[in-house]
N, C-alpha and C positions, 0 to 999 in steps of 0.2 A: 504494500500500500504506500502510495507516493502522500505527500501532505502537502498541499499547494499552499493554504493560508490556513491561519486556524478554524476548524469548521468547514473547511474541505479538505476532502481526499480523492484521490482518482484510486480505483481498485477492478482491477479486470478491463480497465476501459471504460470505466462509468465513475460517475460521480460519487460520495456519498458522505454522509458528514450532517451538521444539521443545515448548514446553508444550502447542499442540495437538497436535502431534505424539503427547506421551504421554497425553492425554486420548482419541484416538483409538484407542492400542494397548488402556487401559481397555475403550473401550466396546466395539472387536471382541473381548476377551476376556470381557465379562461377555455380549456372545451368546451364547458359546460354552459359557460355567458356564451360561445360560440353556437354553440346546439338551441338556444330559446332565440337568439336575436335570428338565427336560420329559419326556424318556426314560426315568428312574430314578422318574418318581413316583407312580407305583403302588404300589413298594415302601416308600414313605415313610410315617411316620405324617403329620399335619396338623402337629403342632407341628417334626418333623425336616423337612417341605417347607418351613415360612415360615421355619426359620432357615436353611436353603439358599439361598433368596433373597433373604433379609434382608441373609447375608452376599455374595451377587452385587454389589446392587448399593452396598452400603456400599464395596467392592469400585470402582465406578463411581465413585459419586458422592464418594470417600476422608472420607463422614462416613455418622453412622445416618442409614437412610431412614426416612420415614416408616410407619407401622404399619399406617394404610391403605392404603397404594400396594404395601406389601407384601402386604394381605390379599386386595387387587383382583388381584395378579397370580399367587398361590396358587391363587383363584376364577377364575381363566380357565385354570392348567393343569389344575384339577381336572376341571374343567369340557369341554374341549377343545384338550386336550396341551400341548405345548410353544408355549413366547411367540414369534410372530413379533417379534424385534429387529431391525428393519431400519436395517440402517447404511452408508450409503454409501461410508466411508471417508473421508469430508470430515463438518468439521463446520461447519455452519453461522451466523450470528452475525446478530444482528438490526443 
C-alpha cells in the first residue's frame, strides 16, 4: 500500500483511505442526483436542466464544472434520458 497524503492510499490500483472513502460517497451520490434530474427532465426548462447538473457534479467534483461537460451531459439527457454513471464503488488511481 503506497500512502499518497494522509487519508489516502492507492492499494491494488484503487484508492482507499477515508478521503477516498468520501470521494466515493460523492460520486454514488451524484449518480443518484444524476438518475432523478434524468427522470424529472422533461419537466425542466434547458436552463433549470444545466443548473441541475451543473450543481451534481460541482457537487462531485467540490468545485464549478466545466460548461461544456455540463452542456454535453444536458445533450445526452435530452437526447436519451438519464446518464449512465457507472460507478463501481472503488475508485481507481493511475
Amino acid at each position: 500500500m503506497k500512502t499518497i497524503e494522509d487519508g489516502l492510499q492507492v492499494h491494488n490500483g484503487h484508492a482507499c483511505g477515508p478521503l477516498a472513502d468520501a470521494a466515493a460517497r460523492r460520486a454514488e451520490r451524484t449518480g443518484a442526483r444524476l438518475d432523478e434530474i434524468g427522470e424529472r427532465a422533461g419537466t425542466l426548462t434547458d436552463a433549470e436542466l444545466f443548473a441541475a447538473v451543473a450543481d451534481a457534479l460541482r457537487h462531485f467534483t467540490q468545485r464549478a464544472p466545466r460548461a461544456g461537460q455540463v452542456q454535453a451531459l444536458v445533450r445526452q439527457i435530452r437526447q436519451s434520458g438519464p446518464v449512465a454513471w457507472d460507478f463501481t464503488g472503488r475508485l481507481p488511481c493511475a
